[in-house]
N, C-alpha and C positions, 0 to 999 in steps of 0.2 A: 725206682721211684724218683732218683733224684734224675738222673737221665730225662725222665718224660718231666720234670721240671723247668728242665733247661729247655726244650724241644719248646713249651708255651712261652718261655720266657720271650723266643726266639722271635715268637710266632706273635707276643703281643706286641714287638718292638719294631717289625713289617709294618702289624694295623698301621701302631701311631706313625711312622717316617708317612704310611703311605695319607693318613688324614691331616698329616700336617701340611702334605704336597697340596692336597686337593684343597685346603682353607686359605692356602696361600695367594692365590687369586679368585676374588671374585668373579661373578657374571660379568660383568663389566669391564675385564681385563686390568684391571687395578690389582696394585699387590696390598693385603691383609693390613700390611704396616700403616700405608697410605691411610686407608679407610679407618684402623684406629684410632692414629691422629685427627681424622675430622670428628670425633665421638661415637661413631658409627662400629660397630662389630660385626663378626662374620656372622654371627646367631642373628641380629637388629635386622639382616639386610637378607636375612629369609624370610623375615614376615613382614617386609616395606609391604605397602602397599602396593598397585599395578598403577601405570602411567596412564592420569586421564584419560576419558575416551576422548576421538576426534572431533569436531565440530558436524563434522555428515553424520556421524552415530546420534548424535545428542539430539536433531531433530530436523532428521530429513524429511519429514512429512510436512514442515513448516514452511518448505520451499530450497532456494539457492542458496548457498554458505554464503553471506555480505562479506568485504572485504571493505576495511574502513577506510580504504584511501580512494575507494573510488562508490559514488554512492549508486544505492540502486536502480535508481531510475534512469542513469547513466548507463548500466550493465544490463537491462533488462528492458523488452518494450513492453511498455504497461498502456497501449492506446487501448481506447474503449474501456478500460478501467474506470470506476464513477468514484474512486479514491485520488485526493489531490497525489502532488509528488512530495509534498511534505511529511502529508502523512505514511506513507508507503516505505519514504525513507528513514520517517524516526521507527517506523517498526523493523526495519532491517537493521537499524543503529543499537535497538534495545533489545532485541533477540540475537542477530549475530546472522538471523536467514532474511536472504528478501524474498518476502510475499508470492506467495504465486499469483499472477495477473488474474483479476475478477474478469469478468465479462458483461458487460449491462445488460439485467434482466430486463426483459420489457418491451416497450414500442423504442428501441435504440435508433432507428430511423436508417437512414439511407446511408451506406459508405461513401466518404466525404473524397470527390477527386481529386486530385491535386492538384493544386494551383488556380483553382474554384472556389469562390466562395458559395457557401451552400444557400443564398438568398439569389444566386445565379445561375444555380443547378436545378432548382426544386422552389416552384410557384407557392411560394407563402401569402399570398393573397387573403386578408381577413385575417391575418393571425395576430393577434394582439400585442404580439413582441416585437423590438426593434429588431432592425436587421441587424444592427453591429450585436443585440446579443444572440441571436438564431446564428451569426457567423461563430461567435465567441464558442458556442457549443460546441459546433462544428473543429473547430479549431483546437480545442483543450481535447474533445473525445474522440474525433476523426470520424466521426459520423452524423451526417445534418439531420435534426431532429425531424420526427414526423410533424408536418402542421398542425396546427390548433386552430379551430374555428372558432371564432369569437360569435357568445349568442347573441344573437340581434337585439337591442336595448329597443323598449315601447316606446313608441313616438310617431314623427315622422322624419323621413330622409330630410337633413339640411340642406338646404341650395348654395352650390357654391357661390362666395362671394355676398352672401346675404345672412343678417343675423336671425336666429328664429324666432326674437322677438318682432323681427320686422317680416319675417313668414309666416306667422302665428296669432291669432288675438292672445293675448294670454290675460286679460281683464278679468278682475277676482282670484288671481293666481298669486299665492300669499307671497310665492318667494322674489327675488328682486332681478331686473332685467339682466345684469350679471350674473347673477347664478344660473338665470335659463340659457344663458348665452355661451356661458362655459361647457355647460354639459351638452351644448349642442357643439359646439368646437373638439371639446375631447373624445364626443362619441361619434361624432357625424350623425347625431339626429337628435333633432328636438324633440323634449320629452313633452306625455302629453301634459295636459293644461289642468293645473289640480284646483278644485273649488274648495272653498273656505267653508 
């Protein structure tokens, strides 16, 4: 009996040498001592937590991991996007992903050539916009918008070079030669002649 006494004694003095070997370094290759000193024990640093997930775990469906030193819009072509570059880049700044590039739903118009302005590519004729902005369009989306036809205002066509009150009776017309004059200037047609 005392034989097989000894024999456990023996036997429980292996375990400990051999669980002291194995506590002796952490996962981490740090020795036991170390990790004391910082507060930290061998039992603590079995139930740490796991290392954050990565940035592409966390929301790759959101689009491209942003990188703060260079911004999105920089990193990514976002043409035909109907999102400024402000906005594109504060949501890559405030997420961490940049956007995936929209597409303009819609009448997006014509892909813009290059080195063409789209009021030189594509007869805008009647369209109520200026040309510097139908080019701006063009320019910001890279596609020259489809035209707009402007509906023809009642009246009649103004003559170049002549005002419509001097093309028009407009006698009993409440409003003043100015105002018929205008509206004939800003629409290219004298409106008709409204009685009192």
């Amino acid at each position: 009996m005392l034989v097989r006494k000894k024999k456990i004694s023996v036997f429980a003095l292996a375990a400990v040498a051999a669980g002291l070997a194995l506590t002796a370094c952490d996962n981490h290759g740090t020795d036991a001592a170390s990790s004391s000193r910082t507060g930290s024990s061998s039992s603590s640093s079995s139930t740490r937590s796991p290392a954050p997930a990565s940035h592409s775990a966390q929301g790759s469906a959101a689009g491209t991991s942003a990188k703060t030193e260079v911004s999105c819009t920089n990193r990514i072509n976002y043409a035909g996007d109907s999102r400024s570059n402000a906005e594109i880049n504060t949501i890559g700044e405030r997420t961490g992903h940049c956007p995936a590039p929209e597409e303009q739903t819609g009448s997006a118009g014509t892909a813009k050539e290059s080195g063409t302005s789209c009021t030189d590519q594509i007869d805008y004729a009647g369209d109520p916009r200026s040309n510097a902005e139908i080019n701006t369009i063009g320019e910001k989306t890279g596609h020259c918008p489809a035209p707009e036809k402007q509906t023809r205002p009642a009246g009649t066509a103004k003559e170049s070079g002549t005002s419509c009150t001097d093309q028009i009776d407009y006698a009993g017309d409440p409003r003043s030669n100015a105002e018929i004059n205008t509206i004939g200037e800003n629409t290219g047609y004298c409106p008709p002649v409204k009685h009192q």
